[in-house]
Steps between C-alpha positions, in 0.01 A plus 500: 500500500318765723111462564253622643347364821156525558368652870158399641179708397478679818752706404358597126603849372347815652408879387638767655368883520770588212399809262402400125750420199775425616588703874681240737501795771230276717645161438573260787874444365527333852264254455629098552274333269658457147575257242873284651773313233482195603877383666641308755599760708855311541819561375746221424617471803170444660483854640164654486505830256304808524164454337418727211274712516121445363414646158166729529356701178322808501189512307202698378193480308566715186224701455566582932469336831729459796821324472547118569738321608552169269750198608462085510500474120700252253312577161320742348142322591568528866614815489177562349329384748655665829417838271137360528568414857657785583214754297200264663387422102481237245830411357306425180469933545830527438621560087836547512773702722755767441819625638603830602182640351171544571410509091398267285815499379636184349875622467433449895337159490560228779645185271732265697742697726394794736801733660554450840398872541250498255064650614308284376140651336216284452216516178164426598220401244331760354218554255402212210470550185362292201684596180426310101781611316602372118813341430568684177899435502655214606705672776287649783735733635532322860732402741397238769625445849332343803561594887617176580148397652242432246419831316666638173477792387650774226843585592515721181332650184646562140479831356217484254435174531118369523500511866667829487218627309270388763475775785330313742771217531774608719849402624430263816145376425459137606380244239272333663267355239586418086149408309380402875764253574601607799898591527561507834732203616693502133855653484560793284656282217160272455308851489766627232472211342094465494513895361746398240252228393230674439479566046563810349150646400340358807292677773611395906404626775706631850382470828716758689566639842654795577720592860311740690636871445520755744462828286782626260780346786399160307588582184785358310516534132309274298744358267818378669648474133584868587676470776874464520609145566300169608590536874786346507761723450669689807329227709186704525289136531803411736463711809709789625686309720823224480328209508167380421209206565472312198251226482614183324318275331487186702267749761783622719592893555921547540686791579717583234729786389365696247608430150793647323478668224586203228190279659248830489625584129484071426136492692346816312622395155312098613195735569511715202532115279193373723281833375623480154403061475213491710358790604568489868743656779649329773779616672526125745419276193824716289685486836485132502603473134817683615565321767519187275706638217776690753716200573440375131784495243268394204188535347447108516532476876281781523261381301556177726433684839188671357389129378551352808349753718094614582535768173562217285048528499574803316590311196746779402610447172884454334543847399325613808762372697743612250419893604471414906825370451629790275352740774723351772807464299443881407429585844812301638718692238403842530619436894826378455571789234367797706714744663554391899 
């Protein structure tokens, strides 16, 4: 399995003079230094091969700054901080990233993989804000994800739900603080599952941070609900390109090709049973559900896998496992049935 090697600090990522969102006109494409797949640079016959070229990122600040270049990563917390490195601030500064887009835009959210072509846009912190807020149904309207490093945050908002109805809560705002426990460390499911706690008829309140805006080029809209898809479809969390980083969950980054269309339609209906169950979004954590069920032939040894594996914490119930596994079998199906 390909990983990532890691190169001394002297040659951490730099900033170049690029232009702001997005322009590569000024990039050093030339440049040496770059994240290397690990080989043996032999062939069977002891021959040495031609080594493969490094893998370097673009990157920007969203809300505007020159662009970076980003490489010596294997998870999502050290590409964190090379961003931080490469920016010259605090990685704790850092919310979330997206993809392709400047916006806060969560159709364009990093989650496990990033394209191999993919521009890479950074979140910084932005302003506070203290929020008491009633519980007055037992569903709040929110989806939950976290960026992987320590910070959740709201992924999505329900159409006339209670946080809907709240103006000042947006799409991306970190959760930092619940009642003045602070959040930051927890993974988006303990947040989900601390909101879903909380009785009907009682009064919370939200700590919040928002990403810094820059004017209306910020904006995305404010319930995701709206938009078409979860980000999944077309490969739009995926990268433009043929293959893709993904980051697995023992800490190592592989190059992989991107998914066909059975595993995105088998991953996006996991996600859509994770947001229905427990409030949360997680495009790695339904990822590694299909990865477990796609050699399966039965619910049992699926059941098995997930049992004997680190989601087994989850303490996913029967018929919980009953609709993952209906998901992939679905998925799998509609594949083998659809025109070529």
């Amino acid at each position: 399995m390909p990983l990532f090697t890691r190169k001394s600090p002297k040659q951490g990522p730099t900033v170049d003079g690029g232009s702001q969102f997005g322009s590569r006109s000024s990039m050093n494409s030339g440049s040496s230094q770059g994240s290397h797949i690990s080989n043996n640079n032999n062939n069977n016959n002891g021959t040495p091969e031609k080594s493969k070229p490094p893998l370097v990122f673009h990157c920007q600040l969203a809300h505007g700054s020159p662009t970076g270049l980003i490489h010596d990563f294997s998870s999502v917390r050290e590409l964190y901080q090379k961003i931080a490195e490469c920016f010259d601030i605090s990685e704790k500064d850092i919310l979330f990233c997206t993809l392709n887009s400047h916006k806060v835009d969560m159709t364009r959210l990093l989650g496990g993989q990033i394209g191999l072509d993919d521009f890479i846009f950074a979140h910084r912190k932005g302003r506070p804000k203290e929020i008491e807020i009633v519980k007055s149904q037992d569903a709040l309207g929110l989806t939950i994800t976290d960026n992987g490093a320590g910070y959740a945050f709201i992924k999505r908002i329900k159409e006339d739900s209670i946080i809907d109805r709240i103006e000042h809560i947006c799409v991306g705002d970190h959760i930092e603080k619940l009642n003045g426990q602070n959040m930051v460390g927890k993974r988006h499911y303990e947040v989900a599952r601390m909101l879903k706690d909380i009785a009907t008829g009682e009064t919370f309140t939200l700590r919040l941070v928002e990403p810094v805006r820059s004017g209306f080029q910020g904006i995305g809209p404010r319930s995701q609900s709206r938009a078409s898809g979860s980000g999944l479809a077309g490969g739009r969390n995926y990268g433009s390109g043929k293959e893709t980083l993904r980051f697995k969950a023992n800490g190592n980054a592989q190059i992989e090709p991107k998914f066909d269309e059975a595993t995105v339609a088998g991953i996006e209906a996991i996600n859509n049973l994770l947001e229905s169950f427990m409030g949360i979004n997680d495009t790695e954590l339904a990822s590694q559900i299909w990865d477990l069920g796609d050699q399966k032939s039965n619910s049992m040894d699926f059941a098995e896998a997930i049992d004997n594996s680190d989601l087994e914490s989850f303490g996913f119930t029967d018929d919980f496992i009953i609709e993952l596994w209906g998901a992939i079998t679905d998925a799998r199906r509609k594949s083998t049935t659809s025109p070529k």
